[in-house]
N, C-alpha and C positions, 0 to 999 in steps of 0.2 A: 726300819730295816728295809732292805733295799730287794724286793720281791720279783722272779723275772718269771714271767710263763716258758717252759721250756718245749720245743716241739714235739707235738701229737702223731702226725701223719708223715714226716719226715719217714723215710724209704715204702709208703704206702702210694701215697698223692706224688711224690715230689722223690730224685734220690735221697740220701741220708749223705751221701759224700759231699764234701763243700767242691771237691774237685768236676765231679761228676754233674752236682747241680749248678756249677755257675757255665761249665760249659754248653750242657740242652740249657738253659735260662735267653745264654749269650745268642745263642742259635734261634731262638724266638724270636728274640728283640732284634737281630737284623733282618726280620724279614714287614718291618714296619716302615711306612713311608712318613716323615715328619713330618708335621702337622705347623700351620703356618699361625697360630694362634694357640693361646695358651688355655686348654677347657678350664671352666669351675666345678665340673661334675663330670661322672663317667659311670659307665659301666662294665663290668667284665666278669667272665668266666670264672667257676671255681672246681673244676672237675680234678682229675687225675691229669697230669700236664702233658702224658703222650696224647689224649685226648684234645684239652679245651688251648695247652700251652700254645701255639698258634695263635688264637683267636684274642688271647692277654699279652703274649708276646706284640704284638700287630699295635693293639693298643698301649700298652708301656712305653716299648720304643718309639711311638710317635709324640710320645712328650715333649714339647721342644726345653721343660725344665720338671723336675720333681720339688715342687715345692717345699717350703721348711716344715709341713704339717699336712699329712693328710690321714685324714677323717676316713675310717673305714667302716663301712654298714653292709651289716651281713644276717641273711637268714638265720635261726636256730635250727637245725636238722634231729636235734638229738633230746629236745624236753624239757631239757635241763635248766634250772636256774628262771631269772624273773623275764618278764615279758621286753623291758626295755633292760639290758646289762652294759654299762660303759665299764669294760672292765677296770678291774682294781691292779693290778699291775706296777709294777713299776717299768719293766722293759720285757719282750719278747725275745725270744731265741731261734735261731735259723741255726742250720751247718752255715749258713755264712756270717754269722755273729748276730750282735746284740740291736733292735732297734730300742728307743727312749718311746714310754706312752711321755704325750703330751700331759703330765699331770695336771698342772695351774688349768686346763682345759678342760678337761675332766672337774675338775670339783667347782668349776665355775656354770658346766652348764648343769650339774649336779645340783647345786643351791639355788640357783636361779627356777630351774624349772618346778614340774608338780610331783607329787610321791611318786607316779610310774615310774620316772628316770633317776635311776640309783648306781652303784657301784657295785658288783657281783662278777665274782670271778668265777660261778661255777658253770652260767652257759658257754661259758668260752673251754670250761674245762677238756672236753671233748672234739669241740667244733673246730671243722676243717674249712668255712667257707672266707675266711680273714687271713688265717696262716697262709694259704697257699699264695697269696697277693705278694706275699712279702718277699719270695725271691726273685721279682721280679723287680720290684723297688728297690733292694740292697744292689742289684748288678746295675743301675742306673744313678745311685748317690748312696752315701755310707754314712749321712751328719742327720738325715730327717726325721722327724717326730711321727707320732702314729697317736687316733683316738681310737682305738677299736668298741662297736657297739653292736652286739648281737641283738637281731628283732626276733622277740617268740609270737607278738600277737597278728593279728588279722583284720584289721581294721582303717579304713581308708583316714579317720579323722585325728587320729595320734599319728600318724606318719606325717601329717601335714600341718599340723603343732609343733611336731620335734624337729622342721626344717627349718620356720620359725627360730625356733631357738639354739638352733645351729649355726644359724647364719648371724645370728644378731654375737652369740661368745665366738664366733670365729671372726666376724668381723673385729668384735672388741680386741681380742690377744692376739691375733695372726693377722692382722692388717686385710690384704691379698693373697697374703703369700701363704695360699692353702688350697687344695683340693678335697673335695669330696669325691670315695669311689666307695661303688656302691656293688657289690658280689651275688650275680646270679647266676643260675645255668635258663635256659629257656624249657621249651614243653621236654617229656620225658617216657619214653619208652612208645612210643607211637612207630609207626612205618614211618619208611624216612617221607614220602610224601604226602604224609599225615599231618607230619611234624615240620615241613616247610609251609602246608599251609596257614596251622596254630601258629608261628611263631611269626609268620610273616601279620598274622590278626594281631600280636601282642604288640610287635614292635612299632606297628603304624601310629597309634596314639601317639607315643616315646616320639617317636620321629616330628610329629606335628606338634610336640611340647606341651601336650593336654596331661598333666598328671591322673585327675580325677577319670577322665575317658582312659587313660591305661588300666587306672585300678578296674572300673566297672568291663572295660572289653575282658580282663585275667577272668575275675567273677564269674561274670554269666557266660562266658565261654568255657567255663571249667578247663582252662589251660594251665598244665602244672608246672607253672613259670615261679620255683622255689624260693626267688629272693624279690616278688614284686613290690611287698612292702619296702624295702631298702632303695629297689628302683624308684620307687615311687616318692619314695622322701626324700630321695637325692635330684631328681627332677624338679621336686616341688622347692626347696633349698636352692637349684641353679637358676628356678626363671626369681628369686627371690632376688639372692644377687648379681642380677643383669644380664644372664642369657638370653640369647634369642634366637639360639637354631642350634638344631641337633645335626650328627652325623653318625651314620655306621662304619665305624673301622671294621668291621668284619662277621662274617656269619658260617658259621660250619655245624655238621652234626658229627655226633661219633662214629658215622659211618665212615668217614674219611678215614680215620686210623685202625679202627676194627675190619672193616670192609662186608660189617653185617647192615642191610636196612631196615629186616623186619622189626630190629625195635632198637630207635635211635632216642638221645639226648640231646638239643641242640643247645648250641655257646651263640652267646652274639657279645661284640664289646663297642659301644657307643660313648660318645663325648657331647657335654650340651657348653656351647663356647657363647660369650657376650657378641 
């Protein structure tokens, strides 16, 4: 039977109107300068889109293609469900319509890997940091596949396993023709110049392509950087398949659209390209 997730945070995060969302969507994505090369890996915001929309818009739009398959890795916020969830799915739902989960993708790295990585649909049950990705990718192509995988654990050496084994079924079933994006916000609730100094501490690793040095700067810095496991395995997955330099498309806090700085959330969206 043909199983679809239907939208969670639709009029919360994102409008509920397909009208209303593809026009603030469309309104982000021009404000992105194309990129001359095509990333293996990314990163981007997942906040509320008056908020982070900008900083995923900047990056979407710079895509110079949305590949036939992109692999999405998202923190778990909400407890729910197992530590590594490839959801069970059959397709997602937007007010802009239906995307296809990569199934054959899904049960291949499913079988291949070890018992952590399973099929569960119930961290995804609630969790908003994958949905919101998705009106950004439907207002850019309408034909592409999605893996979605919520991460609940905390640990630097399964994130660097599972890119491993990302890379090798993505290589197998999707050729190239696939991205990895990885859903984070940066530090959270600090002063705004608090919170440019932490985030500028997190991103520098990222920037110099050291996965292991990102994860240990997040750690011992106790910066509450929510999706560094996803960052980190989507890093460790693009210097696998042939990256070799990262870039920031963009960096903002929520002081930009709130116009509070006592206690901001910062977005950054970054690309790691061959």
């Amino acid at each position: 039977m043909h199983s679809v997730r239907r939208p969670v945070v639709a009029g919360r995060f994102y409008p509920s109107s397909a009208g209303a969302l593809e026009r603030e969507v469309k309104n982000y994505l021009s404000f992105a300068h194309a990129l001359s090369e095509q990333p293996v890996a990314a990163l981007c915001p997942h906040a509320g889109i008056q908020y982070s929309g900008g900083t995923a818009g900047r990056l979407m739009g710079a895509l110079p293609t949305i590949p036939d398959t992109v692999i999405l890795l998202g923190p778990n916020h909400t407890g729910l469900g197992l530590p590594v969830a490839v959801d069970s799915h059959d397709a997602w739902e937007t007010p802009l319509g239906t995307v296809a989960v990569h199934t054959a993708l899904r049960d291949r790295l499913i079988s291949l890997g070890p018992e952590w990585i399973a099929a569960d649909a119930e961290a995804h049950r609630r969790e908003h940091s994958l949905e919101v990705q998705l009106p950004f990718l439907q207002c850019r192509r309408n034909d592409f596949r999605i893996l979605p995988i919520c991460l609940g654990f905390h640990d630097y050496t399964p994130a660097a396993e599972l890119a491993h084994l990302l890379i090798q079924v993505a290589d197998e079933l999707c050729g190239s023709n696939y991205i990895i994006i990885a859903s984070t916000d940066m530090s959270h609730f600090h002063p705004q110049e608090t919170a440019l100094r932490l985030d500028h501490e997190a991103l520098e690793p990222f920037l110099e392509m050291n996965p292991e040095k990102a994860w240990d700067t997040v750690v011992s810095r106790d910066i509450s950087m929510c999706g560094v496991i996803p960052a980190v395995c989507a890093l460790s997955a693009a210097l696998l398949a042939g990256a070799t330099r990262a870039r920031l498309i963009h960096y903002a806090t929520s002081m930009e659209a709130s116009g509070d700085a006592s206690s901001v959330v910062g977005y950054a969206s970054m690309v790691f390209s061959a």
